[in-house]
Backbone as numpy.savetxt, mean C-alpha at the origin, in Angstrom:
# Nx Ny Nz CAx CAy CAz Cx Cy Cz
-24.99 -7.57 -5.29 -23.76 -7.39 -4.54 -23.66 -5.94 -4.08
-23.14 -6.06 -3.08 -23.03 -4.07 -2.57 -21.91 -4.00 -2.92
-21.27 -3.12 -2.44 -19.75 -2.15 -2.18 -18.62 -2.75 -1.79
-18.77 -3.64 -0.88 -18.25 -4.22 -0.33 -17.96 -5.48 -0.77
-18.61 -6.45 -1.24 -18.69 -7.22 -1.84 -17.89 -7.39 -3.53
-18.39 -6.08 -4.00 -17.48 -6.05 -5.14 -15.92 -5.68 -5.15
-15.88 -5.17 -4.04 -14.51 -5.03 -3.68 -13.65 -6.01 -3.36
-14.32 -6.58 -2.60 -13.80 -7.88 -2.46 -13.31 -8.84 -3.19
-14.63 -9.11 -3.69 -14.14 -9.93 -5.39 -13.08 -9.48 -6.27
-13.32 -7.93 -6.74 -11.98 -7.49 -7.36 -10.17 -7.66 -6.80
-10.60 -7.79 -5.18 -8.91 -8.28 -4.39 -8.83 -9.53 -4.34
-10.13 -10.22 -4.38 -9.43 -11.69 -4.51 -8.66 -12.12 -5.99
-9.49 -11.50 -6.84 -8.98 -11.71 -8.86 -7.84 -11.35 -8.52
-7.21 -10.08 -7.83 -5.92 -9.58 -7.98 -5.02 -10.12 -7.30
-5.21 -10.57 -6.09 -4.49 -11.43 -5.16 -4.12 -12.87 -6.14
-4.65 -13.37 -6.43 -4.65 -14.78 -7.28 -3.87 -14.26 -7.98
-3.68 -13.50 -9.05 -2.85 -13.61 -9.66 -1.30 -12.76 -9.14
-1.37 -11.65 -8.30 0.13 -11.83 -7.71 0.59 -12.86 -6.85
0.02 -14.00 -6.41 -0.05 -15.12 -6.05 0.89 -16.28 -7.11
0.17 -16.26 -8.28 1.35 -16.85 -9.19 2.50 -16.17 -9.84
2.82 -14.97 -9.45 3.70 -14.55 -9.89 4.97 -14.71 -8.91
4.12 -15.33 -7.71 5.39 -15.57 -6.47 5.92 -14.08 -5.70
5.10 -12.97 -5.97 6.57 -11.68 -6.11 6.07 -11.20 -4.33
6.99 -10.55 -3.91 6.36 -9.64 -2.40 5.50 -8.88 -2.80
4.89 -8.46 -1.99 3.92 -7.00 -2.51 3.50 -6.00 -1.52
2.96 -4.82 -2.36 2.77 -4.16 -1.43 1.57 -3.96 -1.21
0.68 -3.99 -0.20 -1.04 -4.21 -0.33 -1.08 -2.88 0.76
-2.23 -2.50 0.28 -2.81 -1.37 0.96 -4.31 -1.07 1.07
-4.85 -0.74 2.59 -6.01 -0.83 2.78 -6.59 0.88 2.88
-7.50 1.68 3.00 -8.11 2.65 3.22 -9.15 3.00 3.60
-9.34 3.93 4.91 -10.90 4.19 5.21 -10.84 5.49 5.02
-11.95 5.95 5.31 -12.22 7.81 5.24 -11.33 8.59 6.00
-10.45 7.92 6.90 -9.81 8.67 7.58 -8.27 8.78 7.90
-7.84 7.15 7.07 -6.48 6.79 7.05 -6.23 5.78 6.06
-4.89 5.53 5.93 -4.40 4.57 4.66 -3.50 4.04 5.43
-3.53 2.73 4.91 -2.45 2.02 5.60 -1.76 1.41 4.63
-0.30 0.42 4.53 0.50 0.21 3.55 1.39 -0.84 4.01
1.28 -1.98 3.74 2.28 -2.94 4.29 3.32 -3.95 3.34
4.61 -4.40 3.45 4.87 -5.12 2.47 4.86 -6.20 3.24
4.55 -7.09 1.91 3.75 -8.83 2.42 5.22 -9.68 1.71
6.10 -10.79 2.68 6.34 -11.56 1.33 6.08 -12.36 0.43
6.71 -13.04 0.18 6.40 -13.62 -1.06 5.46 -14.97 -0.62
5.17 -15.58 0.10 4.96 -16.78 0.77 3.24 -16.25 1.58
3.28 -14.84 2.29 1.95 -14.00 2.97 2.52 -14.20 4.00
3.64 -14.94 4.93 3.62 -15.53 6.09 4.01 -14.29 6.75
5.21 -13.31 5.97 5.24 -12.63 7.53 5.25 -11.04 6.43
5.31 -9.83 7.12 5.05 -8.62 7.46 6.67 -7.76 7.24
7.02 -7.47 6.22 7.92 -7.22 6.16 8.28 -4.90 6.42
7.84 -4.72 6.00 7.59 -3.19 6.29 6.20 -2.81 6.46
5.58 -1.80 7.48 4.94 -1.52 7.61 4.41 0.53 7.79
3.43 1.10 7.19 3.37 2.61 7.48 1.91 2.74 7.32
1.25 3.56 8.12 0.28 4.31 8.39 0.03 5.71 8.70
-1.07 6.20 8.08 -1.41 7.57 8.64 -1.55 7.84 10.66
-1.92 6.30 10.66 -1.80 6.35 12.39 -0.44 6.10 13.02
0.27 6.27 12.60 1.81 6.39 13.60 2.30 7.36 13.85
3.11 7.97 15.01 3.01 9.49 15.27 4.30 9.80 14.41
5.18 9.15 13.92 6.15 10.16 13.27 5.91 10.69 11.63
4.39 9.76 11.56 3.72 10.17 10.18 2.71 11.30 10.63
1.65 10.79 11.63 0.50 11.80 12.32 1.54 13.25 12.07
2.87 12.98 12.85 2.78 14.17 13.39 3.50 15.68 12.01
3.80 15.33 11.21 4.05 15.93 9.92 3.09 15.86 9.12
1.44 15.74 9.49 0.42 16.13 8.87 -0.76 16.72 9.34
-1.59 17.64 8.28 -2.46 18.58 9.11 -3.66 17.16 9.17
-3.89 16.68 7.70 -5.38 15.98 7.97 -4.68 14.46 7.07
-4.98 13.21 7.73 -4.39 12.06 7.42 -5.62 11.31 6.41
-6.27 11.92 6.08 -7.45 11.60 4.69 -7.47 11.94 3.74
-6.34 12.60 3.19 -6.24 13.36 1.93 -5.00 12.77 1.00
-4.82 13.23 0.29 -3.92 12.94 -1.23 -2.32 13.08 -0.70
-2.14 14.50 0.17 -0.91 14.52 0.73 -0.54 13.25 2.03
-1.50 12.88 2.42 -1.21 12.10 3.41 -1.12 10.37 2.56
-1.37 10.32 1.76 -0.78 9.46 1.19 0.24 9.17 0.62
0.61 10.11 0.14 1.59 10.55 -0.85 3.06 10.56 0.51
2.95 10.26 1.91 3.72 10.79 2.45 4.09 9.26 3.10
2.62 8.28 3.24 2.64 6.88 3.64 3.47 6.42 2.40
3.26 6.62 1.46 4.29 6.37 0.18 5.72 6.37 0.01
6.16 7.37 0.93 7.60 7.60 0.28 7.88 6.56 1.77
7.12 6.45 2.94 7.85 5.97 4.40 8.05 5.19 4.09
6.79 4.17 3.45 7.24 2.57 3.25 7.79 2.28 2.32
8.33 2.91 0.85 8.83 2.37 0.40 10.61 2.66 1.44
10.74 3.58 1.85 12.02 3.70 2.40 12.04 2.63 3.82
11.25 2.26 3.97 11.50 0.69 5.23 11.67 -0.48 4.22
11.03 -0.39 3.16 11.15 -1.52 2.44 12.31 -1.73 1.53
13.07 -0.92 1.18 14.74 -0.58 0.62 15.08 -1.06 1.90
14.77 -0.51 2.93 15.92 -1.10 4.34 15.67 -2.26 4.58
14.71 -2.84 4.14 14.54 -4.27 4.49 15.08 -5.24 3.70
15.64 -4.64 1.92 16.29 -4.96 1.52 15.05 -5.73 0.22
14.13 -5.07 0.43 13.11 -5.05 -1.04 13.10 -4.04 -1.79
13.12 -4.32 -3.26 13.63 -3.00 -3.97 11.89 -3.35 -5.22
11.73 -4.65 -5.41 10.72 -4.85 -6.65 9.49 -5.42 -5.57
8.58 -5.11 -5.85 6.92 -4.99 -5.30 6.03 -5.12 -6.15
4.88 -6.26 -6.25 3.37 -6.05 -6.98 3.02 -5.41 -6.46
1.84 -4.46 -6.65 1.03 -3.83 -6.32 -0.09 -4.10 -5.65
-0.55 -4.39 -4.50 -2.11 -5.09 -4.72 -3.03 -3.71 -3.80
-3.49 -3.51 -4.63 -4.21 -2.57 -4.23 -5.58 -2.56 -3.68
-5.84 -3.89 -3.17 -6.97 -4.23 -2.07 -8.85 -4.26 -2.94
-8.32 -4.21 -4.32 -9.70 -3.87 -4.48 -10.13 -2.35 -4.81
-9.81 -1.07 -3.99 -10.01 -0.14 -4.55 -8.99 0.23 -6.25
-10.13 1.46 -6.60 -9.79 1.72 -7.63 -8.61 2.48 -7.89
-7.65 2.52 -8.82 -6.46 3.06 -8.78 -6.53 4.34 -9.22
-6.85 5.46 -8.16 -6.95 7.10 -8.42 -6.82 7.36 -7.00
-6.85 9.22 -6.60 -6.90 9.53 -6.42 -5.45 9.16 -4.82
-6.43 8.70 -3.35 -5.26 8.29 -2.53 -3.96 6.95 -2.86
-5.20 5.75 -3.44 -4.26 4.42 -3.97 -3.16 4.95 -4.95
-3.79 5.91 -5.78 -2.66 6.13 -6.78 -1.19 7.08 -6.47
-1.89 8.27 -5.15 -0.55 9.44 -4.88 0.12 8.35 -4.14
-0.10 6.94 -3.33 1.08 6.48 -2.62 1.40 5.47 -3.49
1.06 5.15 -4.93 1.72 4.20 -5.59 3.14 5.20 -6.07
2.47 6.30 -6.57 3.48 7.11 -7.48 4.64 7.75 -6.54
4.11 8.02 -5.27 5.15 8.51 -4.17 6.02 7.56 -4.01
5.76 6.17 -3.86 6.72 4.77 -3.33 7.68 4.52 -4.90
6.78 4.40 -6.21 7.74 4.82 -7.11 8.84 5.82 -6.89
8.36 6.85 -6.78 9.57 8.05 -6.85 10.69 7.70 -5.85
10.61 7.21 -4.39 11.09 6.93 -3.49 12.11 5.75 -4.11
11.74 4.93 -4.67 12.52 4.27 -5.33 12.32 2.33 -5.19
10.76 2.31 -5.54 10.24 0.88 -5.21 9.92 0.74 -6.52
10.19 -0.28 -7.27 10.26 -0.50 -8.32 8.72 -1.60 -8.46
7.64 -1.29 -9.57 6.71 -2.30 -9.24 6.73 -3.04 -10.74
């Protein structure tokens, strides 16, 4: 299996089981150059908040959108669309990557913000 592959496998194990827990979540994807962050509901059907390093009112309050701060900043946006949307509790699904470094500054940022997981 490569890289990819094991990643995969690890989001499907995790998906399945926030799957029976019924709950919304918040899933997040990452490349070398951006993070993205969406809340899913409870059902997958629709798209309830959405934030990226690629949107300009995030772009534009950062020097480099690949780093720890730029996560940490996709963190606090979406959890504050997702309070407005009127979601306060979130699983986590963290796509497969490992929980450090970017996955972890926008888990702990959306905590602080006030998303309860």
């Amino acid at each position: 299996m490569d890289k990819k592959q094991s990643r995969m496998k690890r989001a499907l194990k995790l998906r399945s089981k926030i799957k029976k827990q019924s709950a919304t979540r918040l899933s997040i994807h990452k490349t070398s150059q951006h993070i993205y962050a969406q809340v899913i509901s409870e059902d997958g059907s629709t798209t309830l908040a959405s934030a990226s390093t690629t949107q300009a009112e995030i772009k534009a309050s950062l020097k480099n959108t690949g780093n720890i701060e730029a996560a940490a900043e996709v963190g606090k946006f979406i959890a504050q669309k997702a309070i407005a949307a009127g979601v306060t509790e979130v699983a986590f699904d963290r796509s497969g990557f490992k929980y450090h470094g970017r996955v972890k500054a926008l888990a702990d940022a959306a905590r602080e913000a006030g998303l309860k997981f």
